[in-house]
C-alpha positions as CSV (number, residue, x, y, z in Angstrom):
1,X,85.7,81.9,108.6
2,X,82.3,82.9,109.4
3,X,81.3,79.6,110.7
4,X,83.9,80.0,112.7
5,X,82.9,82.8,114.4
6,X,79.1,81.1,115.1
7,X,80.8,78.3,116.1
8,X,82.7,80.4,119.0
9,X,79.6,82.8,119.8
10,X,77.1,79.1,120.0
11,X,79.8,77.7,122.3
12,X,79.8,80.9,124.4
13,X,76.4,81.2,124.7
14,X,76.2,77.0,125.4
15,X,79.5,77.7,128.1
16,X,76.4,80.2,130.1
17,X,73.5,78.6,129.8
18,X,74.9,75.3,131.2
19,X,77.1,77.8,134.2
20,X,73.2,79.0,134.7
21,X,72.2,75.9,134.7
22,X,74.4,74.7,137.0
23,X,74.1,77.2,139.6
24,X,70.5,77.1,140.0
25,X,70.6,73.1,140.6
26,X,73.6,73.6,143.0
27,X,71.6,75.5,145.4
28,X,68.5,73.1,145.1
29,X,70.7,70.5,146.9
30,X,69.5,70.0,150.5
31,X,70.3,66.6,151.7
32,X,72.5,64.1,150.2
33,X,71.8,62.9,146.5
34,X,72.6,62.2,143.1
35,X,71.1,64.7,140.7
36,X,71.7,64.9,136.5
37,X,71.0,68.3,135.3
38,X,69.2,68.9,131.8
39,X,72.4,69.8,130.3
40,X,74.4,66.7,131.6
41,X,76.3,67.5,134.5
42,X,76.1,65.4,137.1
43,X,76.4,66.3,140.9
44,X,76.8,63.8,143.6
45,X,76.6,65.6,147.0
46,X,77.3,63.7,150.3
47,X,76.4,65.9,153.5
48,X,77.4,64.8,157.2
49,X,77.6,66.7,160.1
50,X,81.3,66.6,159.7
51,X,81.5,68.2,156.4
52,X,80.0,68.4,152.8
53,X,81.1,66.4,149.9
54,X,80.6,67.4,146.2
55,X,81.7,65.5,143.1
56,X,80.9,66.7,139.7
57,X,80.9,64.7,136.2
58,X,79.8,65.1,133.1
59,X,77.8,62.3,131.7
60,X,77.1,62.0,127.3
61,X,74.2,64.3,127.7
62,X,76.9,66.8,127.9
63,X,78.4,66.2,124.5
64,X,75.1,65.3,122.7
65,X,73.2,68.5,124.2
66,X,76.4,70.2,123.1
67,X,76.6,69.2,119.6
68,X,72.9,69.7,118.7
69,X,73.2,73.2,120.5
70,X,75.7,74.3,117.7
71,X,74.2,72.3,114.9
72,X,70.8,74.3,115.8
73,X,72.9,77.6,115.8
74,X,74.8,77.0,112.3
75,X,71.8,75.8,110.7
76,X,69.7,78.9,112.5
77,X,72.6,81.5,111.0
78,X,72.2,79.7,108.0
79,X,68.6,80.4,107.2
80,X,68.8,84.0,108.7
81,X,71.8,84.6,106.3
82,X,69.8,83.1,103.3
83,X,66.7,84.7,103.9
84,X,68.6,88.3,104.4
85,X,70.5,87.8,101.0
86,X,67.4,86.9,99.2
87,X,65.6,90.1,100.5
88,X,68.3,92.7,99.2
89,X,66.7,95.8,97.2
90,X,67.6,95.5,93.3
């Protein structure tokens, strides 16, 4: 159950860095372009004088950067449990 629990605060934590993430390369945009963030969503803005266009995606970056983000976290929890079970006063 407590992996559980990691699980859910990792993908919370994941859920703002990549909102962060996105924000900051939302407002970078200036001119029409194609542009892959480091977390793996991908923006393809179209700008005319008419009107702005913007399509998002996700590409596999998403689910890999996902994955290894949690598997960092459970095996981070897991040597912090370890280490504080080891260190207990007799």
């Amino acid at each position: 159950m407590k992996y559980f629990h990691q699980i859910a605060i990792a993908s919370i934590v994941y859920l703002i860095i990549f909102l962060l993430n996105y924000i900051y390369e939302l407002f970078q945009i200036t001119k029409t372009s194609e542009v892959t963030t480091l977390l793996g969503l991908n923006i393809k803005t179209t700008i005319t004088p008419e009107e702005l266009e913007t399509i998002f995606s996700v590409t596999w970056r998403m689910g890999i950067t996902y994955i290894s983000f949690v598997a960092i976290w459970l095996c981070g929890y897991c040597i912090i449990t370890r280490l504080a079970t080891n260190q207990q006063p007799t």
